[in-house]
C-alpha positions in Angstrom: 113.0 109.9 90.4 111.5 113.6 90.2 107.8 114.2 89.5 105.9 116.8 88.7 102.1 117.6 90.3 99.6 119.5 88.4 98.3 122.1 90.4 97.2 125.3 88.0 93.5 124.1 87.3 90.8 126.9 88.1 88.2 124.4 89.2 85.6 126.5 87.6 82.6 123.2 88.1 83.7 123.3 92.2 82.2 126.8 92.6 81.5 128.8 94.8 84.2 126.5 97.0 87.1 127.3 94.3 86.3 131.3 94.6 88.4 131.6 97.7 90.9 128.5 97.4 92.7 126.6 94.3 91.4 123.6 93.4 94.0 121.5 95.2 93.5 123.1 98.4 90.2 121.9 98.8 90.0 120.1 102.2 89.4 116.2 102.4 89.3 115.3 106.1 90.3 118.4 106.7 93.7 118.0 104.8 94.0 119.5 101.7 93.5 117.2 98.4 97.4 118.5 97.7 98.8 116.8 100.5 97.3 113.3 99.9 99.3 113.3 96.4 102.5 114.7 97.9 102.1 112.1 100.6 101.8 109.4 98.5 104.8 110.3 96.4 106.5 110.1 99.6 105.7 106.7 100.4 106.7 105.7 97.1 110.0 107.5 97.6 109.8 110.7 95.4 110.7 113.2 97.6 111.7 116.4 94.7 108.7 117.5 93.0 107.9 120.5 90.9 104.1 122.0 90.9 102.7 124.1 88.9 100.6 127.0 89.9 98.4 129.2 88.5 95.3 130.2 90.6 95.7 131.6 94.1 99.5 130.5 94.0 100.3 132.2 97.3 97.6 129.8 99.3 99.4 126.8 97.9 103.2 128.4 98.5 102.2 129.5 101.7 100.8 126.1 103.0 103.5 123.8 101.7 106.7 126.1 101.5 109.6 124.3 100.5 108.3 121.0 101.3 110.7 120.2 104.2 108.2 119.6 107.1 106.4 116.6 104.9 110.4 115.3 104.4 110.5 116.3 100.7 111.7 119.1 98.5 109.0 121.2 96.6 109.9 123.9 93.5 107.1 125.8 92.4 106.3 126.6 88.6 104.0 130.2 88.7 102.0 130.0 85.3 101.4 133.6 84.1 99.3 132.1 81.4 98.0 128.7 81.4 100.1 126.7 79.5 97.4 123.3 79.6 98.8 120.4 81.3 101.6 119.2 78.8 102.5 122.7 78.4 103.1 123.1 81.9 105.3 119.9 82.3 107.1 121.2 78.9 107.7 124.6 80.7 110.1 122.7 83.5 111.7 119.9 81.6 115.0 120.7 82.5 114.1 120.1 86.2 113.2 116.1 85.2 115.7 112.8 84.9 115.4 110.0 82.3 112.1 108.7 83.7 109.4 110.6 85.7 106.2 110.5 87.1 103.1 113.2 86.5 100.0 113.7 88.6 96.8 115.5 89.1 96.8 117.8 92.9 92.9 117.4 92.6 93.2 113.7 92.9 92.6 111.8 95.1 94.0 107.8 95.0 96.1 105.1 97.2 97.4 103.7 93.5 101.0 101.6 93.9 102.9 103.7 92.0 106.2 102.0 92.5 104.8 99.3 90.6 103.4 101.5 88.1 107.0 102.5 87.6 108.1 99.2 87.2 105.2 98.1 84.9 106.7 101.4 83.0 110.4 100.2 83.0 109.5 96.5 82.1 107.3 97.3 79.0 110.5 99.9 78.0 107.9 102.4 77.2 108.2 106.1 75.9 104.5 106.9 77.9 102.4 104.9 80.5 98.9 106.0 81.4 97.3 104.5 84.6 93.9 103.2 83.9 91.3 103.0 86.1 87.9 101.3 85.1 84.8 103.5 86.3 80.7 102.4 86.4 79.3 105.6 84.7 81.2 108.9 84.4 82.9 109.5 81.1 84.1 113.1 81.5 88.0 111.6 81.4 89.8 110.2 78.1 88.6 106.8 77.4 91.4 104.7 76.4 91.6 100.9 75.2 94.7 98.5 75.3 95.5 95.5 72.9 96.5 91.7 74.6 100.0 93.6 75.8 98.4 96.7 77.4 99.3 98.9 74.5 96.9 101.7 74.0 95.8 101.3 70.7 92.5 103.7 71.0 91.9 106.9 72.8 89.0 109.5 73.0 89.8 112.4 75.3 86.0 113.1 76.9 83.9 111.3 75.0 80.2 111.5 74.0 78.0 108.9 74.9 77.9 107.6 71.3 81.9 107.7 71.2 82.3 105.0 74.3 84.0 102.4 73.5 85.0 101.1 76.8 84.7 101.9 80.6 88.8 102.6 81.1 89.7 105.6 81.6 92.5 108.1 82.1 93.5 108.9 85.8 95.9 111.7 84.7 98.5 109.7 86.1 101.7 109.3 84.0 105.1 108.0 83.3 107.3 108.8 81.1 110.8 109.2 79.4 112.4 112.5 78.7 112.2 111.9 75.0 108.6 112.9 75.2 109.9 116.6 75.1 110.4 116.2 71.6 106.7 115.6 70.7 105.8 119.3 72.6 106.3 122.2 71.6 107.8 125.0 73.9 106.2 128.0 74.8 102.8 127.3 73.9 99.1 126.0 75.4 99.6 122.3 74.7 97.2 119.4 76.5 97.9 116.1 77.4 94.4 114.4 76.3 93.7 116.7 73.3 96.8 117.0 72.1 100.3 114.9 73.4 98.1 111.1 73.6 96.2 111.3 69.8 99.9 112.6 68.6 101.9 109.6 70.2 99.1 107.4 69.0 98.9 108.4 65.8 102.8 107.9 65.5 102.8 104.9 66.8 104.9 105.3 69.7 105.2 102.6 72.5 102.5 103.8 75.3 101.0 101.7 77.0 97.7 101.6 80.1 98.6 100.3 83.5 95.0 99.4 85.0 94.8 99.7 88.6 92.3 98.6 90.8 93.2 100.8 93.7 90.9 103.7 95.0 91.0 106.7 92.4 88.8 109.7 92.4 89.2 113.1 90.3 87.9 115.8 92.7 86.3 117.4 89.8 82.4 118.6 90.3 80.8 119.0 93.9 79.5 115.3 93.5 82.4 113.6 93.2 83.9 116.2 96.0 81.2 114.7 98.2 82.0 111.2 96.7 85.6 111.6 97.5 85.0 112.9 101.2 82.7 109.8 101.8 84.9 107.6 100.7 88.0 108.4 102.6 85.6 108.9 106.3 84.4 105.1 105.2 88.0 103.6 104.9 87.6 102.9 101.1 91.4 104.9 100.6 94.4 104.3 102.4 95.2 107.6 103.9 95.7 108.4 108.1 92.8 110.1 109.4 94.0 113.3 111.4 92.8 113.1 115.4 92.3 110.1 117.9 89.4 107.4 117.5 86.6 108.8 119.5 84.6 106.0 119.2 83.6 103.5 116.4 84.5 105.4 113.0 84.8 108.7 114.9 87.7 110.7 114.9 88.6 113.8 117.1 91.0 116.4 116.9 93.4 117.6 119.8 91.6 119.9 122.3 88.4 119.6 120.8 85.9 119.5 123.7 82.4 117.2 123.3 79.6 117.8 126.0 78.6 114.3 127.1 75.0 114.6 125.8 76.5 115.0 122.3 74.8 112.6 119.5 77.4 111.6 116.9 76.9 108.9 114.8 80.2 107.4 112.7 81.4 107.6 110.3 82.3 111.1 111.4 85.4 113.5 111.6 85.7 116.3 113.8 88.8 118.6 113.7 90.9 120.4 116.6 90.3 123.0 119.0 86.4 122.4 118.0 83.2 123.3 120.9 80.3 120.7 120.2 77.7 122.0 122.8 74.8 119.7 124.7 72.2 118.0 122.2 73.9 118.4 119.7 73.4 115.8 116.8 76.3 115.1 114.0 74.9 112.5 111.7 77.2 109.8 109.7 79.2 111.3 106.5 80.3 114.7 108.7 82.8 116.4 109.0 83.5 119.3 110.9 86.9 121.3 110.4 89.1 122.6 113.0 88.3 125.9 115.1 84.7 124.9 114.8 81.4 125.6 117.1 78.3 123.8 116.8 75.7 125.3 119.9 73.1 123.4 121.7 70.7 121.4 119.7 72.1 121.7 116.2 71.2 118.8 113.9 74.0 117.6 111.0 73.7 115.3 109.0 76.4 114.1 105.9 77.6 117.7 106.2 81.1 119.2 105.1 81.8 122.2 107.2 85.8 123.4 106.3 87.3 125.5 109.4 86.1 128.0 111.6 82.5 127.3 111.0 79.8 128.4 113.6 76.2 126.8 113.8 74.1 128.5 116.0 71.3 126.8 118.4 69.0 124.4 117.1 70.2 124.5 113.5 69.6 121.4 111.2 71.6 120.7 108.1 71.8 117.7 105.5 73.4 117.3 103.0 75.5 120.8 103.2 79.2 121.9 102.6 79.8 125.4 104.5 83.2 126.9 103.7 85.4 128.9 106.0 84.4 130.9 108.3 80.9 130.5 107.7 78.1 131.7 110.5 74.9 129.8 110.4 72.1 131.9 112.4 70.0 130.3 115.1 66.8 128.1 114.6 67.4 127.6 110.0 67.2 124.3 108.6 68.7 123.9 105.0 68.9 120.8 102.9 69.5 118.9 99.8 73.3 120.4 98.3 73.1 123.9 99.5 76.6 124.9 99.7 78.0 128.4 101.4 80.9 129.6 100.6 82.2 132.7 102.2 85.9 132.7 104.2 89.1 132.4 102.8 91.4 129.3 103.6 94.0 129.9 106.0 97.6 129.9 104.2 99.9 128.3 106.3 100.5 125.1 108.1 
């Protein structure tokens, strides 16, 4: 089976992160988002995928190439245009088989989806939409299923008045080649506004797979932050990158620690990093590879991406500092202040 990752999203509610990467390149765990999916794939044994690109294709090209280092075989789809994320799929559906699978590359989940295939293949369905079933957020489609799990009511981003139910679309899909025939070619066509009210109103067989696995849509800064904590506190299945350091800590290769170094798990620290004496990294950091942190600098629940450097007796909270960002000496900053100023390296 063949699937095909969304990837061309301009991430405009992640600014001033998505200025100077693609949405899917935005590190979790100081991988980015990207990988996770095309790992996962991989474990379900879909090694060809096709991903479509729009913003800052080159980053995205350059980091993954053709896909052979992760054991899989990647094409790339470069949107002049957006074409919206059926129109996208549409534009390559000569490169799919009978059945295949579509994702998000800004998700982030452990979902089982072999048997979401096989939930797909058993119900003989033209379209299957993985459901997940969320507390508070409604800015996805909300979609209800009869007694046999056929969707038989959706709203794609509802107000609060429109709610009908908490279940909601992960972006994750099966389907059948015939769905071609409901798109049209050549033109800006959506999934959620479009391709589900059309199959719906026809009465086609689609039907929601509810999951209860981990699933998060890496689509505002909170749920960035949401997504970062949750994979440093085990709550996905995913392999951390580096050694265990010491209870929920994890350290990359070459990284050097001084011994009177505070840190506090859970907390991730990347390769080739300096963390000088005093120094304090509170739980919910992470510090990306190539990184400094001088005497007596304070973290805590930070995000720092790669090549950061935190001069003396600095204190953060609650921060994310892209690339190749230079905190001056002796500043405290708190409370969501995020600093965006590098550019993400492009290659493995």
């Amino acid at each position: 089976m063949k699937a095909m990752i969304m990837a061309a999203g301009i991430g405009t509610r992640l600014r001033p992160l998505t200025y100077s990467v693609p949405k899917p390149m935005m590190p979790l765990a100081n991988r980015p988002v990207l990988e996770y999916t095309l790992k996962l794939l991989k474990k379900h044994n879909i090694t060809e995928v096709t991903i479509n690109l729009y913003t800052a294709p080159e980053m995205i090209t350059g980091y993954f190439g053709d896909g052979s280092s992760l054991g899989m075989k990647i094409n790339y789809s470069v949107e002049k245009e957006l074409m919206g994320t059926a129109g996208g799929v549409k534009k390559v559906e000569d490169f799919f088989g009978e059945t295949f699978l579509v994702m998000s590359g800004d998700g982030l989940t452990d979902i089982n989806l072999t048997e979401v295939i096989e939930f797909h293949r058993q119900k003989k369905a033209l379209a299957t939409m993985v459901l997940k079933a969320v507390d508070t957020r409604f800015e996805y489609g909300v979609t209800m299923v009869d007694n046999e799990n056929r969707i038989e009511k959706f709203v794609e981003k509802p107000n609060w008045g429109d709610v009908f139910c908490n279940t909601v679309n992960t972006g994750i899909y099966v389907f059948q080649k015939e769905i071609f025939n409901f798109m049209p070619a050549n033109k800006f066509y959506d999934f959620g506004h479009d391709l589900w009210p059309l199959l719906l109103e026809k009465r086609e067989k689609i039907f929601g797979c509810l999951r209860e696995e981990y699933w998060c849509d890496i689509g505002n800064l909170d749920e960035y932050k949401k997504a970062q904590q949750n994979v440093l506190e085990g709550k996905v299945e995913i392999c951390m990158p580096g050694e265990k350091y010491a209870e929920n800590v994890w350290v990359g290769k070459e990284t050097k620690i001084d011994k009177t170094a505070r840190i506090t798990g859970p907390c991730l620290i990347g390769k080739k990093c300096q963390i000088e004496k005093d120094v304090c990294l509170g739980a919910g950091t992470t510090v990306g590879d190539y990184s400094v942190i001088k005497e007596g600098a304070i973290l805590n629940n930070c995000i720092l991406w790669n090549n950061v450097y935190i001069d003396e007796n600095v204190e953060l909270k609650n921060c994310i500092l892209g690339d190749s960002t230079h905190v001056s000496g002796n500043i405290s900053a708190f409370n969501g202040v995020v600093i965006n100023v590098g550019k993400k390296e492009e290659k493995k």
